[in-house]
KOLVOSE-207318 format. One record per residue: residue number from 1; residue in one letter; x, y, z of N, C-alpha, C in turn. Coordinates in pm, 1 decimal. Layout:
BEGIN
NUM, a, X, Y, Z, X, Y, Z, X, Y, Z $
...
END
This chain:
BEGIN
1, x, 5931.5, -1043.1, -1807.5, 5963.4, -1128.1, -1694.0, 5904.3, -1070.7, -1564.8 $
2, x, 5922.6, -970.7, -1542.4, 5867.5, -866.8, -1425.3, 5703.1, -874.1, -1384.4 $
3, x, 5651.1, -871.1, -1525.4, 5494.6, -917.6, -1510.7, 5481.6, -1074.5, -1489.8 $
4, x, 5487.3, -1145.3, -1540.9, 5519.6, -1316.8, -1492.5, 5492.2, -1362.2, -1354.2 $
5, x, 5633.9, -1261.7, -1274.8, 5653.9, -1258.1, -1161.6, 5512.4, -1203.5, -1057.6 $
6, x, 5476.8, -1068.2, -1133.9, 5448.0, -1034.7, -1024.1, 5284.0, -1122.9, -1056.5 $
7, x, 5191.8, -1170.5, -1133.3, 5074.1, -1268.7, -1188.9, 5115.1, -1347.0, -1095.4 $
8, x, 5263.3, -1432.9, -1102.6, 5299.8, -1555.6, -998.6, 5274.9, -1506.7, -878.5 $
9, x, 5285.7, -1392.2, -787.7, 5310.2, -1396.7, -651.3, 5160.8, -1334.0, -643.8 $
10, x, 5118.9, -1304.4, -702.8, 4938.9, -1283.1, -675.6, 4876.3, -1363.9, -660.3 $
11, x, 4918.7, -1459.0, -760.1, 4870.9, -1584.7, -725.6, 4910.3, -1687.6, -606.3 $
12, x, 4986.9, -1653.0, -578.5, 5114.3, -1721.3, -423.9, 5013.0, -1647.1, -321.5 $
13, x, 4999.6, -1548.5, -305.5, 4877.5, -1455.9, -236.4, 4777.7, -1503.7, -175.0 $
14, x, 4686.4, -1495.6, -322.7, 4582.5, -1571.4, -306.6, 4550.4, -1687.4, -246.9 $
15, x, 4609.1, -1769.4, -296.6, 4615.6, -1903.9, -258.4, 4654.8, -1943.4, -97.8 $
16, x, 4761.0, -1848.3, -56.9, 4817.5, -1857.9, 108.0, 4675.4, -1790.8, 195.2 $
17, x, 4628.8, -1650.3, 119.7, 4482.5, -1652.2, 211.0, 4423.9, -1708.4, 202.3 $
18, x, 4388.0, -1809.9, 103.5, 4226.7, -1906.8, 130.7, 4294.4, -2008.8, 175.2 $
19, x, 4404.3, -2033.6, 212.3, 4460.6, -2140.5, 320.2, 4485.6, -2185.7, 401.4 $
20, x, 4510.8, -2015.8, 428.1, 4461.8, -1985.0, 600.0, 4352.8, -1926.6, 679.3 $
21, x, 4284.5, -1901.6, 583.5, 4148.2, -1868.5, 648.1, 4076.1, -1925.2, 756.6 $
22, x, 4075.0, -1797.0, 822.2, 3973.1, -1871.9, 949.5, 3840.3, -1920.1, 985.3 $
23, x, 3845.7, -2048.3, 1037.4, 3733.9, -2169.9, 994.5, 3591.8, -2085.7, 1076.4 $
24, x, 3493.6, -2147.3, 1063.3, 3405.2, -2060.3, 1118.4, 3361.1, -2167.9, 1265.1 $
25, x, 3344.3, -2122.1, 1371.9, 3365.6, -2184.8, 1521.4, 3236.4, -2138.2, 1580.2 $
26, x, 3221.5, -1990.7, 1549.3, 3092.0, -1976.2, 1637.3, 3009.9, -1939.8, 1618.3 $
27, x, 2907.1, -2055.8, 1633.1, 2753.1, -2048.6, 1590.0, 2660.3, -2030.4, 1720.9 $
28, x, 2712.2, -1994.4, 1849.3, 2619.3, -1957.3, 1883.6, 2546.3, -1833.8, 1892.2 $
29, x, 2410.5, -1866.0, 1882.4, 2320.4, -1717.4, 1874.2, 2135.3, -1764.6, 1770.6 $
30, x, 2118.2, -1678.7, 1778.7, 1960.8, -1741.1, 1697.8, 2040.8, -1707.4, 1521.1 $
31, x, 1948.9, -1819.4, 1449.4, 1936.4, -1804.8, 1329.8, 1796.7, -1827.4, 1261.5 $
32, x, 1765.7, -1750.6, 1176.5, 1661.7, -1709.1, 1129.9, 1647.0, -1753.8, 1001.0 $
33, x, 1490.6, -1796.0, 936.2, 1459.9, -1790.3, 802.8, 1309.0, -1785.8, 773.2 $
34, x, 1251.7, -1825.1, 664.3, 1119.9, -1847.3, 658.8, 1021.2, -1932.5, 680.7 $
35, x, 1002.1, -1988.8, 821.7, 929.8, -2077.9, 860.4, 1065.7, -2207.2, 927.5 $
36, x, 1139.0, -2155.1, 958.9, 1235.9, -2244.4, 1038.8, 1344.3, -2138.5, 1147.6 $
37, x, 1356.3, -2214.5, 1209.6, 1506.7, -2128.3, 1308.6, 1599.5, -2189.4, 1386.7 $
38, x, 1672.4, -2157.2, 1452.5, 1764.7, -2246.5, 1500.3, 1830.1, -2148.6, 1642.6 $
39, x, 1850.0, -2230.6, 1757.3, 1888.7, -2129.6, 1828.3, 1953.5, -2246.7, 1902.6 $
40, x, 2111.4, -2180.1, 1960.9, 2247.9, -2209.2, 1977.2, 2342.1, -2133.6, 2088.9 $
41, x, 2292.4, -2178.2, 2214.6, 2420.4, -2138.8, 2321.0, 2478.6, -2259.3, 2371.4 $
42, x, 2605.1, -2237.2, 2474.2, 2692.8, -2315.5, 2432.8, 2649.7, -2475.0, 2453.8 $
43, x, 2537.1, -2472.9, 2510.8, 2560.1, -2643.9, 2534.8, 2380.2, -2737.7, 2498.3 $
44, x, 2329.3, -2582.3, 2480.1, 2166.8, -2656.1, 2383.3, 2151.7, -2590.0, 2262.8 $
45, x, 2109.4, -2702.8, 2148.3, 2062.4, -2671.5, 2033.2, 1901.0, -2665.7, 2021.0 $
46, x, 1857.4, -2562.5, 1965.8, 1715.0, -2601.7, 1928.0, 1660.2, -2569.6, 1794.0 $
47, x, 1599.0, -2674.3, 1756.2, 1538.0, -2620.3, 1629.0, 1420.6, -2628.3, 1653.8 $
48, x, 1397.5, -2543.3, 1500.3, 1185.1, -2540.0, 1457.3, 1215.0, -2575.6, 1294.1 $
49, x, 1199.6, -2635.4, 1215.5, 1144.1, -2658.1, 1100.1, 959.5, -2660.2, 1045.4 $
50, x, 912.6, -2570.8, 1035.9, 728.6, -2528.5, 1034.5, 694.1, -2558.2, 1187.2 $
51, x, 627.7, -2692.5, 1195.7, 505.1, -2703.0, 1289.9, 626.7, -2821.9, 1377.2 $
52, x, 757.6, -2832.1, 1387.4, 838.8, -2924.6, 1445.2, 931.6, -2879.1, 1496.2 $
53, x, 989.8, -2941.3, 1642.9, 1101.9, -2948.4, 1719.1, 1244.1, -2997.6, 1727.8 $
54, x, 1337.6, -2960.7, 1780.8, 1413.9, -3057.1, 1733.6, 1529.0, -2984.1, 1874.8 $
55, x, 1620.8, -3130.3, 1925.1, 1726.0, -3023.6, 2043.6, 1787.9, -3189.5, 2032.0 $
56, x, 1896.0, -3085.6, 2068.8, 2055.9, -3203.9, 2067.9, 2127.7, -3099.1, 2203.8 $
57, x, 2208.3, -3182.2, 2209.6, 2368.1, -3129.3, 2346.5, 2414.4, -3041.6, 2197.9 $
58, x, 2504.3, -2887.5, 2250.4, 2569.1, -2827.6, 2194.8, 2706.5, -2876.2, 2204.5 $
59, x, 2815.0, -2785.8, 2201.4, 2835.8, -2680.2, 2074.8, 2852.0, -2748.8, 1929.3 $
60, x, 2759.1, -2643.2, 1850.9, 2785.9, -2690.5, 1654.7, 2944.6, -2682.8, 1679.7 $
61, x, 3022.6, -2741.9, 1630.7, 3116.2, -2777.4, 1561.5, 3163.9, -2768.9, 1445.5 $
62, x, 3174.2, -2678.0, 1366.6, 3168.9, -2657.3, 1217.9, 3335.8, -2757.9, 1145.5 $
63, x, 3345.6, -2808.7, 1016.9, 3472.5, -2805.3, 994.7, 3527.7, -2704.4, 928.5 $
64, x, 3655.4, -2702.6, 845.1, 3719.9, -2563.8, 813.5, 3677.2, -2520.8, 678.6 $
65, x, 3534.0, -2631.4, 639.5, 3462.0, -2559.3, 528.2, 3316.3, -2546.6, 563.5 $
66, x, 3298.9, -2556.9, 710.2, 3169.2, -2478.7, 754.9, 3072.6, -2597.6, 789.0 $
67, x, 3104.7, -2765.5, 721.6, 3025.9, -2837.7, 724.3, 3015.0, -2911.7, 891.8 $
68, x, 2895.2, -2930.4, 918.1, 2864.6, -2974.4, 1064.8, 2784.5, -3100.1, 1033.5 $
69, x, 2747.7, -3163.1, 1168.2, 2655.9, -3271.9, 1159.0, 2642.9, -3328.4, 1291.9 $
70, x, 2554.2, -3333.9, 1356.5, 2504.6, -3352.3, 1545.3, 2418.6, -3442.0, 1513.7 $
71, x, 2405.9, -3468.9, 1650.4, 2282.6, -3584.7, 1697.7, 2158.0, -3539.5, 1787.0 $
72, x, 2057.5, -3586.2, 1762.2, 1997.9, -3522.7, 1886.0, 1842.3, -3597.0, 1880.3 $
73, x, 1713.1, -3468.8, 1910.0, 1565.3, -3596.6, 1916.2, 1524.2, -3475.7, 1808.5 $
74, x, 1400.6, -3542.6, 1762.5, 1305.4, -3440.5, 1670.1, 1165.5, -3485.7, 1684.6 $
75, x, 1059.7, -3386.4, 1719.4, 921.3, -3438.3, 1695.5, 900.7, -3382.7, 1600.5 $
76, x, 839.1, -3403.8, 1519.0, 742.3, -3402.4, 1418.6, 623.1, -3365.2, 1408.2 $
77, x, 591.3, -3392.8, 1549.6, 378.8, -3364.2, 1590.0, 403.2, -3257.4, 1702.0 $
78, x, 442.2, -3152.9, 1677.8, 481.5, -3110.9, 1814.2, 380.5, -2981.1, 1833.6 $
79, x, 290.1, -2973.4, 1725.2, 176.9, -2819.9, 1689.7, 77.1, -2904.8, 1611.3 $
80, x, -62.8, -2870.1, 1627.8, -109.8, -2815.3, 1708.2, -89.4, -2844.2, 1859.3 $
81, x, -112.2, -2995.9, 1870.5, -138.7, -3135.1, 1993.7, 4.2, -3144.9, 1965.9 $
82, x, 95.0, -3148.5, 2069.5, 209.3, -3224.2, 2131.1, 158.6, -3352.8, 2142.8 $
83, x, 217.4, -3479.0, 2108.4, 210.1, -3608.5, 2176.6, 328.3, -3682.4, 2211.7 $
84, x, 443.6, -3615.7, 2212.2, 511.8, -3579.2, 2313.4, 639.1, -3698.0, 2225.1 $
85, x, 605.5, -3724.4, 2107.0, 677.2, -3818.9, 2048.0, 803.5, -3802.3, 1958.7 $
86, x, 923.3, -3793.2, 2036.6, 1017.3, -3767.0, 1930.2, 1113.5, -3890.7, 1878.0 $
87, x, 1172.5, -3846.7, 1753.3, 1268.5, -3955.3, 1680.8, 1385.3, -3903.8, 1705.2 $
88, x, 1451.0, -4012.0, 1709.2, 1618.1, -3958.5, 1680.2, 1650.8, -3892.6, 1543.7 $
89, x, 1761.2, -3822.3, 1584.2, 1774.4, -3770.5, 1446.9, 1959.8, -3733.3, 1395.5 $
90, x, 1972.3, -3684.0, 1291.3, 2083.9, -3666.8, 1264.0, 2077.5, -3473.9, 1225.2 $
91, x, 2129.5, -3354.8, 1229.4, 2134.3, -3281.6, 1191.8, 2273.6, -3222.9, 1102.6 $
92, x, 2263.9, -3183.6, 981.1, 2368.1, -3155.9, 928.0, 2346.1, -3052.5, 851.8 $
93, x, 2437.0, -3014.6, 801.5, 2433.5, -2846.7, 727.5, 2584.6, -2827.2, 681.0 $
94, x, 2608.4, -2669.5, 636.7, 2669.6, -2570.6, 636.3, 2646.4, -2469.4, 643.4 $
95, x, 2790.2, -2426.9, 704.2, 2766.1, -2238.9, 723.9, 2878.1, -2175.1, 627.7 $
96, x, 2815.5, -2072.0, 555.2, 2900.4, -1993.1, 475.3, 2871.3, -1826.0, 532.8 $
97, x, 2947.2, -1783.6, 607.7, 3017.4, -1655.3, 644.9, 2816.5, -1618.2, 749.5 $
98, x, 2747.7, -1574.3, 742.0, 2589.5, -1547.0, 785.7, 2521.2, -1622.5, 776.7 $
99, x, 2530.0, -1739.9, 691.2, 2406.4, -1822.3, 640.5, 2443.2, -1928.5, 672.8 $
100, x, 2305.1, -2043.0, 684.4, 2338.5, -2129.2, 673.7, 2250.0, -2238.8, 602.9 $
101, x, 2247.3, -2339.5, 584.7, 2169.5, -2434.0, 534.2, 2187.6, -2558.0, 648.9 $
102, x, 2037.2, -2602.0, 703.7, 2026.2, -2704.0, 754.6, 1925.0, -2801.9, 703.0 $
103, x, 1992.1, -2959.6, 727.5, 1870.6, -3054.5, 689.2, 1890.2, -3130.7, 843.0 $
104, x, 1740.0, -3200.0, 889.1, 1709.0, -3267.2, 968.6, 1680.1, -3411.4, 875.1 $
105, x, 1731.7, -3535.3, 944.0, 1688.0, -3644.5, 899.7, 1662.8, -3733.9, 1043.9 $
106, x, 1527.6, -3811.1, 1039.3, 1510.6, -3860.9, 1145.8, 1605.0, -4004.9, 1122.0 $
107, x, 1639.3, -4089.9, 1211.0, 1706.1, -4179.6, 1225.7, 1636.8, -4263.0, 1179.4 $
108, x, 1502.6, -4304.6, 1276.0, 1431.5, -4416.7, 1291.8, 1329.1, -4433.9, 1166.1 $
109, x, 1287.3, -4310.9, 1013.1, 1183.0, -4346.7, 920.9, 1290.9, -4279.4, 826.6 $
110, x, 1243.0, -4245.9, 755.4, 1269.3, -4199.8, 604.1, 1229.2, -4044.1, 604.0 $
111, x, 1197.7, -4003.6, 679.4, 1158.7, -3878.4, 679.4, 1268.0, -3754.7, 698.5 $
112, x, 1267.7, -3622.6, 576.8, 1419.9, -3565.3, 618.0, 1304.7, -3436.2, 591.6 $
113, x, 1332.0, -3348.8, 697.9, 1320.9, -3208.8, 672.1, 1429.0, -3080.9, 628.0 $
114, x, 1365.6, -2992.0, 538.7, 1445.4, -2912.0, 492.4, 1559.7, -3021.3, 366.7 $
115, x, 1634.5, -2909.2, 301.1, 1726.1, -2840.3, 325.3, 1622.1, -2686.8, 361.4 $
116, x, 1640.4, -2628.4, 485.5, 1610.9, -2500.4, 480.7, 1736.7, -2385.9, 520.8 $
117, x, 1698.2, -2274.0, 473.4, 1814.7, -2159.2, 487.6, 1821.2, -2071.5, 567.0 $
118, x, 1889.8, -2008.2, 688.5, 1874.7, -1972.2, 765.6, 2028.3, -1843.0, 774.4 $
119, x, 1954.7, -1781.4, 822.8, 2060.7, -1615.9, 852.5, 2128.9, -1603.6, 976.5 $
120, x, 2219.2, -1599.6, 1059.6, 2268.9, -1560.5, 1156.9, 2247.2, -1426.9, 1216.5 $
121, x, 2132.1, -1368.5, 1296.5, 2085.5, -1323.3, 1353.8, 1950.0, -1226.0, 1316.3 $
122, x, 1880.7, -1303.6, 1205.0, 1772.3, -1277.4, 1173.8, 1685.0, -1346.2, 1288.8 $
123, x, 1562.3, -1272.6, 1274.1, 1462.7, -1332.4, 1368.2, 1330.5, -1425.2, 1273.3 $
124, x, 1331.9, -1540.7, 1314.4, 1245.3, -1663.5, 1258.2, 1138.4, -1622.3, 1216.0 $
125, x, 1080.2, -1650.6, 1110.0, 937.3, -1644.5, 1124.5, 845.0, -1780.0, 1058.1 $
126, x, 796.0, -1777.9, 1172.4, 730.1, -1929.0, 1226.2, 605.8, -1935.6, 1178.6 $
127, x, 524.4, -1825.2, 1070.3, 359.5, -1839.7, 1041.3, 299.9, -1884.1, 1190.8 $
128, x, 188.4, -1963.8, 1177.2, 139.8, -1994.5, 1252.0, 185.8, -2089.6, 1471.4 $
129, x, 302.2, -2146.6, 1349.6, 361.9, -2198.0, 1491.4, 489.6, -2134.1, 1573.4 $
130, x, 485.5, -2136.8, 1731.2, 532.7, -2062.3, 1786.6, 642.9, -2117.4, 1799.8 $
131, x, 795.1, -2021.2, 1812.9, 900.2, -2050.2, 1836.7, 945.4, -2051.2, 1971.0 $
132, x, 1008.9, -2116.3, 2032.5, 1119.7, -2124.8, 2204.4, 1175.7, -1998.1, 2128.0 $
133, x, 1214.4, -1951.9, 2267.7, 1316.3, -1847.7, 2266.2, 1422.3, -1910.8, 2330.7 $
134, x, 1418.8, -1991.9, 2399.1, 1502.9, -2067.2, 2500.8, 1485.1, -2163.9, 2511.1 $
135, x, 1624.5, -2252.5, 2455.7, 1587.9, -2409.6, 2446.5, 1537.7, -2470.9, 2596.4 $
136, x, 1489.9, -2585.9, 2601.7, 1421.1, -2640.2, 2692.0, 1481.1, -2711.7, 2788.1 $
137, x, 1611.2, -2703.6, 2816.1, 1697.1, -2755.1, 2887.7, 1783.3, -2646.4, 2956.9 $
138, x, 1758.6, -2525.0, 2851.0, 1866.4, -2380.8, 2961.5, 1727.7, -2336.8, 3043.6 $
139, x, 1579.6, -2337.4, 2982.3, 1506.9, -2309.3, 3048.1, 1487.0, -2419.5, 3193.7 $
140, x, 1468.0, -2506.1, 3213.9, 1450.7, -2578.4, 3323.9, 1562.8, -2554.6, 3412.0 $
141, x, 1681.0, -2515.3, 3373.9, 1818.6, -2477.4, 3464.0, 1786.1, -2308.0, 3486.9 $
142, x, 1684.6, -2218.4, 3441.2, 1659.1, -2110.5, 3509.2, 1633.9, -2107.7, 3669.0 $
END
């Protein structure tokens, strides 16, 4: 009976910590992967997916299983030639504890970038195309 008990309250345990676990809230800071990045203070988002842009109004918002989803613009042509053309878009993901996974889907075509994977405070690496360090809206408020 004694063992029963104590299997039961391990399990009572368990179950009360992953219940209360604390949700994950803050994403701001750069995140990093292979040929994408993402960078996050409190009130601009910016992405790079390869040779593309992407910025919405902050803060990510995660729910209490990490899953997010924003609005914002995305170009597509934004390397070599800018033509200065962006789509709306939807951004969504999750974050699990460092990582995360993001997909971009433009609104207006059929076109979805990524799922790509990204690290919480790795530094991007972009091959050929160059990354912001500073989204383009905290920069003009310098």
């Amino acid at each position: 009976m004694t063992r029963i008990t104590a299997i039961l309250l391990g399990v009572a345990v368990i179950a009360c910590s992953a219940a209360t676990s604390t949700p994950i809230t803050d994403v701001v800071g750069t995140w990093g992967g292979d040929n994408a990045g993402l960078i996050v203070n409190g009130t601009d988002i910016h992405v790079h997916i390869g040779c593309t842009v992407g910025d919405a109004v902050g803060p990510i918002v995660p729910d209490a299983n990490g899953r997010f989803e924003f609005s914002g613009t995305y170009n597509v042509d934004a390397y070599p030639v800018n033509r200065g053309i962006t789509h709306p878009a939807t951004f969504s993901g999750q974050i699990d504890g460092q990582a995360m996974t993001l997909t971009v889907s433009l609104t207006d075509t059929a076109r979805v970038l990524g799922p790509v994977n990204l690290v919480y405070g790795k530094e991007p690496k972009m091959g050929p195309c160059p990354i912001c360090r500073v989204p383009p809206k905290a920069r003009a408020r310098r």
